[in-house]
C-alpha positions as CSV (number, residue, x, y, z in Angstrom):
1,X,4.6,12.7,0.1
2,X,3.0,9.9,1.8
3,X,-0.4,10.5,0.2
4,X,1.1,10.5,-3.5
5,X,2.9,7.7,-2.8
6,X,-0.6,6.4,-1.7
7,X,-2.7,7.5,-4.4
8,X,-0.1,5.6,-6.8
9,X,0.0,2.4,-4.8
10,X,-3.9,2.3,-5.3
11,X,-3.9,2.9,-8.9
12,X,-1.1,0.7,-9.5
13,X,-3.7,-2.2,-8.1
14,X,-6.5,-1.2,-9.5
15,X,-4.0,-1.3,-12.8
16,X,-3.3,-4.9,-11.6
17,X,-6.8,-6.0,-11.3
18,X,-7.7,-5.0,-14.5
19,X,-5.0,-6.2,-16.1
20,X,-5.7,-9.5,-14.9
21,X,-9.2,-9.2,-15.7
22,X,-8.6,-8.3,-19.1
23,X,-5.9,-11.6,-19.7
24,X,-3.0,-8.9,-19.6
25,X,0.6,-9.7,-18.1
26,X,-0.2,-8.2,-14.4
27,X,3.0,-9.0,-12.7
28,X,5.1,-5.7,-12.8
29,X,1.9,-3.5,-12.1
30,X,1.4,-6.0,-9.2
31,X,5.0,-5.4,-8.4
32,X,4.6,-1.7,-8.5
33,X,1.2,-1.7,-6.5
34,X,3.4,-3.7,-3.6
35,X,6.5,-1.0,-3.8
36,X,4.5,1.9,-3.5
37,X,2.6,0.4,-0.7
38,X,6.0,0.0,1.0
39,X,7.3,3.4,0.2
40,X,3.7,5.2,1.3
41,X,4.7,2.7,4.4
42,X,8.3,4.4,4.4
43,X,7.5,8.3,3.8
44,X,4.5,7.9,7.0
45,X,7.4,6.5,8.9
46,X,10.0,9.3,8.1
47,X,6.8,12.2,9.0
48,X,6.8,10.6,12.3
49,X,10.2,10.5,12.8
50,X,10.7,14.5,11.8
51,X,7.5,14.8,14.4
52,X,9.9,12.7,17.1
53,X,12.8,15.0,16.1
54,X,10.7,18.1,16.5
55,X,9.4,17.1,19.9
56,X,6.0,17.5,18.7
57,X,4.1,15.5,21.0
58,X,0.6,16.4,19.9
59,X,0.7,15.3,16.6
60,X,2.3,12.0,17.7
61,X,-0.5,11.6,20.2
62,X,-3.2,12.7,18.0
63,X,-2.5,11.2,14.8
64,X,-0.4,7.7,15.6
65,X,-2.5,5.8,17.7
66,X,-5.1,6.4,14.5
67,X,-3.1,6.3,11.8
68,X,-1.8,2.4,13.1
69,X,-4.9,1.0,12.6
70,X,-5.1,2.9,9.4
71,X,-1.8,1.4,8.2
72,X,-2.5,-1.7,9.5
73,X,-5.7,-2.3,7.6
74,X,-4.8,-0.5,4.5
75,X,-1.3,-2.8,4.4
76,X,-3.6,-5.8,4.8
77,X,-5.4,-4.8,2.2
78,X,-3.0,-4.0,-0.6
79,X,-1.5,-7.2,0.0
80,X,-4.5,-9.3,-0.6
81,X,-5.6,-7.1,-3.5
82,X,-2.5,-7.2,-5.6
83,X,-2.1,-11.1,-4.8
84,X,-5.5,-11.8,-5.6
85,X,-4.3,-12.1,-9.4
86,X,-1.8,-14.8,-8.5
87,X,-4.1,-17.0,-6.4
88,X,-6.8,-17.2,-8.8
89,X,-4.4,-17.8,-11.4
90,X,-2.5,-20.4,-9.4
91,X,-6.3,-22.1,-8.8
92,X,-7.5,-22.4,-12.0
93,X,-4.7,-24.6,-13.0
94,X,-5.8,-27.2,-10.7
């Protein structure tokens, strides 16, 4: 689930950013890019929760200490991206 949710997050920015580029209204696809970053965040919670519940000890040990850089970064990043529209916007009417 949490790579769908993912793979929409990402389009839903690249939506954003070209919306913007283009002159569009961006704000509910920015909107949208930001949710589905925070339910992607959500469903990679809950499959290490059902991995605590399961006492599956290898996976957490294999695949958290990873996969928190990887959120950390890719958080960071989806942040920036879908903001970018509103601070370039908010600069050019200075």
């Amino acid at each position: 689930m949490w790579l769908l949710l993912g793979l929409i997050a990402i389009v839903a920015t690249i939506i954003n950013l070209y919306m913007y580029k283009t002159g569009k209204d961006y704000k509910l696809a920015m909107a949208m890019g930001l949710s589905f970053t925070a339910l992607t965040l959500c469903a990679e919670h809950s499959l290490v929760s059902d991995w605590v519940k399961g006492e599956d000890w290898s996976a957490l040990m294999d695949v958290v200490p990873t996969m928190e850089k990887a959120v950390w970064f890719l958080t960071i990043v989806s942040i920036l991206l879908n903001i970018v529209p509103m601070l370039l916007e908010l600069k050019g009417k200075k």
